[in-house]
C-alpha positions in Angstrom: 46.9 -32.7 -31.5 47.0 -34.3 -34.7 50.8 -34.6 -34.7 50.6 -36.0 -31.1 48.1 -38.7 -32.7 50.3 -39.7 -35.5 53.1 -40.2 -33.3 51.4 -42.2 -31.2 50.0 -44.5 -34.1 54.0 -44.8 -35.3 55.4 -45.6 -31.9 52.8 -47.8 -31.2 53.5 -49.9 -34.9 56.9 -49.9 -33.8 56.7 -50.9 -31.0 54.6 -54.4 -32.2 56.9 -54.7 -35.1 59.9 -55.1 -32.9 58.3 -58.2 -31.7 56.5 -59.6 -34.9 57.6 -58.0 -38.6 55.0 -58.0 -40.6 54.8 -61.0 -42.7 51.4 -61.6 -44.3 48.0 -60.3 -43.6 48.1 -62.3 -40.5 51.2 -60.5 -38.9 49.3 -57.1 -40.1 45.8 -58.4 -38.4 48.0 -59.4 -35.2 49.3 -56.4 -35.1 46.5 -54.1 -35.2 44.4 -56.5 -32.8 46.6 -56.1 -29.7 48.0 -52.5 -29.9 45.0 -50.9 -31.7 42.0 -52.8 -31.8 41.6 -54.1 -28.2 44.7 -54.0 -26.2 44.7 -55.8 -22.9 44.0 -52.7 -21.2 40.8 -52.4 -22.7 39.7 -55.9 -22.3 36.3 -56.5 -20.8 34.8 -59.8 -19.9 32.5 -60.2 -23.0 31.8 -62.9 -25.2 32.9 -60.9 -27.8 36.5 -60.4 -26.5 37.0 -63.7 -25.2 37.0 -64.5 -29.2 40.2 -62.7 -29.4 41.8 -63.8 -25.8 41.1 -67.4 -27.4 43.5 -66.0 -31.0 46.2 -64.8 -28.5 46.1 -68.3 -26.9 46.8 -70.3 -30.1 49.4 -67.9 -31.4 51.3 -68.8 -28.1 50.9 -72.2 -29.2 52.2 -71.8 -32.5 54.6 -68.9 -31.8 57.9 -69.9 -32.0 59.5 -69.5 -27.9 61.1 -66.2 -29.0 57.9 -65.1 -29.5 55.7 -67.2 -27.3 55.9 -64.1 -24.1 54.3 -61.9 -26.3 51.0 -63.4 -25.9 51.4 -64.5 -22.2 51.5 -60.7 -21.4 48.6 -60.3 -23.4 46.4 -62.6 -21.3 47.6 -61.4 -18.1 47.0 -57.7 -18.5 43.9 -58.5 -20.1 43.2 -60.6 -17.1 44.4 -58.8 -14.3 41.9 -56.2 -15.3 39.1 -58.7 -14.5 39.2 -60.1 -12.0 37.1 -58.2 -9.8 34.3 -59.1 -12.3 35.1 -62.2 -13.7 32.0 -65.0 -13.6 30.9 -68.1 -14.7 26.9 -67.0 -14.5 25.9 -67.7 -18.3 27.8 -69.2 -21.5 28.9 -65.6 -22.7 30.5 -65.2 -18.8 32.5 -68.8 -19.1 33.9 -67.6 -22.6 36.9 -65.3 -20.9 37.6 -67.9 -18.5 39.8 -69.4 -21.2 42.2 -66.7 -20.4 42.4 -68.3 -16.6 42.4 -71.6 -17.7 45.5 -70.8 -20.0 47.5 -68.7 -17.6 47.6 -71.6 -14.7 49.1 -74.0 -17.6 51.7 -71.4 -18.7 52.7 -69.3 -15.6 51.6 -72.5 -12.5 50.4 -69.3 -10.6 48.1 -70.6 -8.1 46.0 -67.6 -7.8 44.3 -68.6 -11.8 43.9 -72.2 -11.1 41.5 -70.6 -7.8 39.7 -68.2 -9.7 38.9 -70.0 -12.6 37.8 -73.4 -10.7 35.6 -70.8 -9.2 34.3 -70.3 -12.2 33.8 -73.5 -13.3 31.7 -74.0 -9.9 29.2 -71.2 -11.4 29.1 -72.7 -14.7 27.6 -76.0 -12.8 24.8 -73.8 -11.6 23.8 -72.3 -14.9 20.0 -73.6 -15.9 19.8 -76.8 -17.4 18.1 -78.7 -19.6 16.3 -81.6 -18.2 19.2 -83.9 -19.6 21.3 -81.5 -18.4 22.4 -79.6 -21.5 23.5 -75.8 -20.5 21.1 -73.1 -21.0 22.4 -70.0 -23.3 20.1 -67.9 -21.6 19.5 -67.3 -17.9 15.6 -66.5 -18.3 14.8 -69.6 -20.5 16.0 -72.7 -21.3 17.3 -72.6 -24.6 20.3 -74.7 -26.4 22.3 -72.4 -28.6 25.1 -73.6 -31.0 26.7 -70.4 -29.8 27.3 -72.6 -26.3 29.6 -74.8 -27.6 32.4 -72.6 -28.4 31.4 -69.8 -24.9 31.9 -73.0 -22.4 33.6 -75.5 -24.6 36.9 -73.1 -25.1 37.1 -73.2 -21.4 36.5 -76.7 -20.6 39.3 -77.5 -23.0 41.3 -75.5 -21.3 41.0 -76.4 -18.1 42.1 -80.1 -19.3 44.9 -79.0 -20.5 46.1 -76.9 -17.9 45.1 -79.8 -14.9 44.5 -82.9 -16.7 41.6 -83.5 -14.6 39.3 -85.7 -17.1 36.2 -84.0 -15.1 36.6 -81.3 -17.7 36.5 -83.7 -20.8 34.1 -85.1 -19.6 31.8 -82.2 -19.2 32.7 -80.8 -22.7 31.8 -84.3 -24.4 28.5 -84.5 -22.1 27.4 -81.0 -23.8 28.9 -81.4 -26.9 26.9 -84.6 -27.2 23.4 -83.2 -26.1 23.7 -80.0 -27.9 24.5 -82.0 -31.4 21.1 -84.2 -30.1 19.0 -81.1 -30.3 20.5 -79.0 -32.9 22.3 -80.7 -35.7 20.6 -81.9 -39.0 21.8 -85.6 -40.3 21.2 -84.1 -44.5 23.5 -81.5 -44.4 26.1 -81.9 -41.2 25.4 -78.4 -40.4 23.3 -77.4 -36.9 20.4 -75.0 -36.8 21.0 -72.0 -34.3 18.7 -72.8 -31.4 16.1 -75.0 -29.6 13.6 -74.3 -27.3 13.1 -76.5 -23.9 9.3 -75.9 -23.4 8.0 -74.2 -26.8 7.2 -71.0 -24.7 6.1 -67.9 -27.4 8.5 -65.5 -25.8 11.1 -63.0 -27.5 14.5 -62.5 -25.7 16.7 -58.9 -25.9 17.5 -59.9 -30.0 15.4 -62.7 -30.9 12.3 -62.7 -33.3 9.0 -63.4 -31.5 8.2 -67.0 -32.4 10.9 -68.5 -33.8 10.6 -72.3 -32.4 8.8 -74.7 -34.4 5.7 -75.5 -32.7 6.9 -79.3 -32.9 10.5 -80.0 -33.2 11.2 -76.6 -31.1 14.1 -75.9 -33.4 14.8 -73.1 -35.2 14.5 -73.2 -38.9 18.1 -71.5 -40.3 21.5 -72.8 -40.1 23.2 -69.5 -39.0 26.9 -69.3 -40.9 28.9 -67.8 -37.5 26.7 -70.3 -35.6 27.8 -73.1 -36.9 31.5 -71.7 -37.1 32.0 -71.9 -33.1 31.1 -75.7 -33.2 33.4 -76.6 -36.0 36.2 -74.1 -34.4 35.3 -75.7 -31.2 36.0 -79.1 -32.8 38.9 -78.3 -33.9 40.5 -76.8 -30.9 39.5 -80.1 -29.1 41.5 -82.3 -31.5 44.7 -80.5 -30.3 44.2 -80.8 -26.7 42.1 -84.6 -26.6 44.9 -87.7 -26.4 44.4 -89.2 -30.0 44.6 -92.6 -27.7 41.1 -91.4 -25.8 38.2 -92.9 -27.7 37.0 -89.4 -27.5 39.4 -87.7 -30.2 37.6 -90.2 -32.8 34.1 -89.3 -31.7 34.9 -85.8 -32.0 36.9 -86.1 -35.3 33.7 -87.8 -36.7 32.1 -84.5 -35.6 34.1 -82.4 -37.5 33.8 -84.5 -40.5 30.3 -84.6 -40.4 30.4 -80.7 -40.2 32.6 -80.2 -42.8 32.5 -82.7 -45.3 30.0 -80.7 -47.9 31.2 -77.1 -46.9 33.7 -77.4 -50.2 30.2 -77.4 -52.1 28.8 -74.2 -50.5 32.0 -72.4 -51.4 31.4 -69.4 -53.5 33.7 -69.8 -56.3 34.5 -66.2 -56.7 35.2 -64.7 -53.9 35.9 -67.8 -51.7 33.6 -67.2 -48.7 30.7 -68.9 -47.2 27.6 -66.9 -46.7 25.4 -65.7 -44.2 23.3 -68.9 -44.2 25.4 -71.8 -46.0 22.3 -73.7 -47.3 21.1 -70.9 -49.1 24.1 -69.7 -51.2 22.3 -69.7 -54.0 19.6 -67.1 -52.9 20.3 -64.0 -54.4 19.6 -62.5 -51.0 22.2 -64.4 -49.1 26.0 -62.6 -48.5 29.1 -63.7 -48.0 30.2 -63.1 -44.3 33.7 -63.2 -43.0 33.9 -64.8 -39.7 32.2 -68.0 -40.8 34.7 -68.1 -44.1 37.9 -67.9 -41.8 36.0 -70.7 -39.1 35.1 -72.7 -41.4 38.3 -73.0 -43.4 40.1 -72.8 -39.9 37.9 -75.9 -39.4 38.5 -77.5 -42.8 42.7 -76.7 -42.2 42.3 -78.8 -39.0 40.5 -81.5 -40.3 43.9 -82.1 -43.2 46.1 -81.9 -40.5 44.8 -84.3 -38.3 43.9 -86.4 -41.5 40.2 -86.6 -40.9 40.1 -85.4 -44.7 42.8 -85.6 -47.3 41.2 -85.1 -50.6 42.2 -82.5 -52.9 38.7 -80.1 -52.7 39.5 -79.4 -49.1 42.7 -78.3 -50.0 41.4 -76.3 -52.7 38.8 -74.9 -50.6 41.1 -73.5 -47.6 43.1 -72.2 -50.9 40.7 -70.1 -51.8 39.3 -68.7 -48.3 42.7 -68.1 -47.3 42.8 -65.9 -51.1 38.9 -64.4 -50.7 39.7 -63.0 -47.6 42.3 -61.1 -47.8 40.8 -60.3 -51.5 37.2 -59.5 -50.9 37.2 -58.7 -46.5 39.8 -56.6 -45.7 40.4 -53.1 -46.0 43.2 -51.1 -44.7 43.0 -48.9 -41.1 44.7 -45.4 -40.6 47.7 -46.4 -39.4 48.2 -48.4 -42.5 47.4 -52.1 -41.0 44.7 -54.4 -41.8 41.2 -55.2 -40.1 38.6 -57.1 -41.5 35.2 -55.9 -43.1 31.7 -58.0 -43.8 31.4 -59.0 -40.1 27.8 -60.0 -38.9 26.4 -57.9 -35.7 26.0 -59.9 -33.0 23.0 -62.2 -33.7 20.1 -64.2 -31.8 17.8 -66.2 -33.5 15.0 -65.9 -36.3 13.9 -67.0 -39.5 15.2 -66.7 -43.1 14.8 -63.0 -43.6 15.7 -62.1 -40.2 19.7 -63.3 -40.6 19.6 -61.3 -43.9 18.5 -57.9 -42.7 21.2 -58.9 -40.1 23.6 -55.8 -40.1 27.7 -56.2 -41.0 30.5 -54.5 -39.3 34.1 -53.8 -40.1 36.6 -54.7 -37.3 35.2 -57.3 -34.3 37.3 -59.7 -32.1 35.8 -62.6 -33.6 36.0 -61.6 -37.5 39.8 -60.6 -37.0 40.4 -63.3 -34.5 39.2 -66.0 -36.3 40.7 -64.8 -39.5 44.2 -64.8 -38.1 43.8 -68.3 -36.2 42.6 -69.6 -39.8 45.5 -67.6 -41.7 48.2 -68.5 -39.1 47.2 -72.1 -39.6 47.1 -72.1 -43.4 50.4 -70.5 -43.7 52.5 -72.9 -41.1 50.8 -76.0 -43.0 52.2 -73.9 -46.2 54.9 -73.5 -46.0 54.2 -69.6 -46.2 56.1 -68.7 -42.7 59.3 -70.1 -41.1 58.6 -70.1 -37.3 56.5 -73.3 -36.5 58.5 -74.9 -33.6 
């Protein structure tokens, strides 16, 4: 039994390798992700995988074309597994709609384009705001920065793949009245949540009274949080024309977001922590998936010149060092995943995100340490086969 497992761990490595030898971390990460970690086959339609499907989709765009099929086949197993269940009922449903939205651009199969427009015809009857923001729960109406990156991936993406400007548009109408609610002018950053009607309630993982009795906001700016607005961002400057007005509002976004992360930096290990405000607090630890979205965000923000100066540079410098220094550890089959992953987190105060537990391996911490890696070491100069 044992011998039948090794063997299948070495066939398996070779069988990736063939495709993609192993580079850097990034090629190891890659690796492990699609054949070990969560191959298509075991793809469900989860928030949490649609963090990887949305990895696969921007090493296709990277990918030089030898490699580009790789990550097509990827989507479509992981989609054709779905689609019996696939939705557009909440946020977290929309997220794997990405996968869709990607395929019709890449294969023209008819047969995505209906299921996903679909989808999108759900996603219009999700509960509202009364100024129409999108509700991240289905019993309440709550904003959650969380939203941005569930529906915004797939909004994105449906531009791209039709060039229907109905799809812009409804990603800048949400981005706009999600920052109204939720982001904080001192420090660029956005707290987690706010609450439509100040009802005491608790949902499945949030603390019991956790909206100010005033504002209605939460109090904490949540590290992950935060990282799917400024990933988000990011993601948007690619697809948005630099010509429409809206790739300079959305830049000015990202530059809000990002322009005192640099100071938050912990110098020694080069992460971000749990709650970026309060890196000082001895508390507060460093957490993984914000580190690789937030320099993913930062990398972005040089490319597209939003920021040139040297501490951004030096900042992605040392995430891209402190992660594979300080958050990775290696598997059994000798491949890399990524430890000092927050669970899966709702909303609370101070203490609440620091008894948050960590995890070692998650679609999101690996995914969004290879999207931030793969970046960094194109930009680099580290790896040869940007098209």
């Amino acid at each position: 039994m044992l011998f039948r497992k090794f063997l299948l761990v070495l066939l398996t490595s070779l069988s990736v390798n063939s495709c993609t030898r192993a580079q850097t971390w990034v090629d190891s990460l890659d690796a492990y992700a699609r054949a070990q970690f969560l191959p298509p086959n075991k793809y469900c339609w989860l928030w949490t995988h649609a963090a990887l499907l949305n990895t696969m989709v921007k090493q296709y765009e990277w990918a030089p074309e030898s490699s580009k099929n790789q990550y097509v086949e990827y989507v479509q197993k992981a989609m054709k597994k779905n689609m019996a269940v696939a939705n557009g009922t909440s946020p977290n449903d929309v997220a794997s709609a990405l996968g869709l939205a990607f395929l019709y651009r890449t294969t023209k199969d008819e047969k995505y384009k209906t299921k996903a427009e679909r989808i999108y015809r759900q996603y219009l009857k999700i509960r509202r705001t009364q100024e129409g923001g999108v509700s991240h729960l289905k019993l309440f109406t709550e904003l959650w920065d969380d939203t941005v990156f569930m529906i915004g991936q797939f909004l994105l993406g449906m531009y791209q793949a039709t060039g229907d400007e109905k799809y812009l548009n409804e990603f800048a109408k949400q981005f706009r009245l999600h920052h109204d609610k939720l982001s904080d002018p001192d420090s660029g950053l956005w707290v987690h949540g706010w609450d439509s009607n100040n009802r005491i309630h608790c949902t499945f993982c949030s603390q019991m009274h956790w909206p100010d009795k005033q504002t209605r906001r939460s109090t904490e700016m949540w590290g992950r949080g935060n990282g799917w607005i400024v990933v988000t961002l990011s993601d948007a400057l690619d697809v948005i024309p630099k010509e429409n007005p809206l790739w300079t509002e959305m830049a000015g976004y990202l530059k809000e977001m990002i322009v005192n992360l640099p100071d938050r930096q912990d110098d020694i290990t080069g992460h971000w922590y749990q709650l970026p405000l309060r890196h000082t607090e001895p508390d507060n630890w460093i957490e993984s998936s914000c580190t690789a979205m937030f320099a993913y965000g930062i990398q972005s923000a040089l490319r597209h010149g939003v920021v040139n100066e040297t501490k951004y540079r030096q900042s992605t410098d040392k995430a891209y060092r402190g992660l594979r220094s300080h958050s990775m550890t290696t598997t059994g089959s000798g491949q890399l995943t990524v430890k000092n992953v927050c669970v899966g987190t709702c909303i609370g105060n101070k203490q609440y995100y620091y008894q948050r537990k960590t995890k070692t391996g998650s679609p999101y911490g690996i995914g969004m340490c290879i999207q931030f890696g793969l970046q960094y070491e194109l930009q680099n100069g580290l790896r040869k086969n940007k098209n």
